[in-house]
C-alpha positions, 0 to 999 in steps of 0.5 A, spaced: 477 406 478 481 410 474 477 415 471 475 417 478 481 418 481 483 422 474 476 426 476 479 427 484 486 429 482 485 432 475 491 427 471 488 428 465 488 433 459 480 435 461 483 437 469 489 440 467 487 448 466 491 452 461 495 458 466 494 463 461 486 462 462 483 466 468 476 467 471 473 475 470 469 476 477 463 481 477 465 485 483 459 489 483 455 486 487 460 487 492 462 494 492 454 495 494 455 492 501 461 496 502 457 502 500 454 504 508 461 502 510 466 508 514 473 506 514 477 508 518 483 509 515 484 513 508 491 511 503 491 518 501 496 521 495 500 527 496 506 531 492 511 535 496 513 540 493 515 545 499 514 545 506 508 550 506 504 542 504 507 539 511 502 541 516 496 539 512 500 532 510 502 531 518 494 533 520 492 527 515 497 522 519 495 525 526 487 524 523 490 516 522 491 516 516 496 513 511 500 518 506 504 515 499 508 521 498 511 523 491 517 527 493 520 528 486 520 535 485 523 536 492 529 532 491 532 538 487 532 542 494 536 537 499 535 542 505 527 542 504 527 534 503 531 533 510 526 538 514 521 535 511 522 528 513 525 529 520 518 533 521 515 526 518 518 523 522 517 526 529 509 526 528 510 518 526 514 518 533 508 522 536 503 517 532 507 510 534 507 510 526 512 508 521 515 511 515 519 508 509 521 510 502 518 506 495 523 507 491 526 513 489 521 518 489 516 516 494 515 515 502 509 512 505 508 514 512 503 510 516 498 512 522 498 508 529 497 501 528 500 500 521 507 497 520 510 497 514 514 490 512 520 492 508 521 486 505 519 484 497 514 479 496 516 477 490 513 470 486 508 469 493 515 470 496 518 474 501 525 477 500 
């Protein structure tokens, strides 16, 4: 009976597993059936550098798509970072999207429908 319960719950050294020990998946068969799929919605990655990038940026959002905006090279130029998220920030009130800041260097701005959860998960926590 022992033995048995020690199989269900894992009590002895054979059911303990080792935390450094993991599993490597093969997902290709996966990527196969996604392959027909249309998402509707892109994760797009963009720089701005100046605000000659702002009209393609605000198309994306109004296309429905997310941008992670990398925003270093304009920190320099405080006037071009302010016009560029208050413009940002007016197609995200058009949209019913948000936007947030990742960092120092980034800003993600979302489409419709996507809400961004400022908390951090941390240890399968959030804070």
């Amino acid at each position: 009976m022992a033995n048995l319960l020690e199989k269900i719950i894992g009590t002895s050294s054979m059911g303990k597993r080792d935390l450094d020990e993991y599993t490597e998946l093969d997902l290709s068969e996966f990527e196969e059936d996604l392959e027909d799929v249309t998402p509707r919605m892109y994760i797009r990655i963009a720089e701005l550098t100046g605000l000659e990038q702002l009209p393609d940026l605000k198309k994306e959002v109004y296309n429905g798509n997310a941008l992670l905006i990398d925003i270093s090279n304009t920190k320099r130029d405080k006037l071009t970072l302010e016009r560029a998220i208050k413009e940002l920030k007016q197609v995200i009130g058009d949209v019913h999207g948000d936007i947030a800041g990742i960092g120092e260097d980034q800003i993600l701005v979302t489409p419709k429908n996507v809400k961004i959860d400022r908390t951090k998960v941390i240890g399968g926590r959030r804070r």
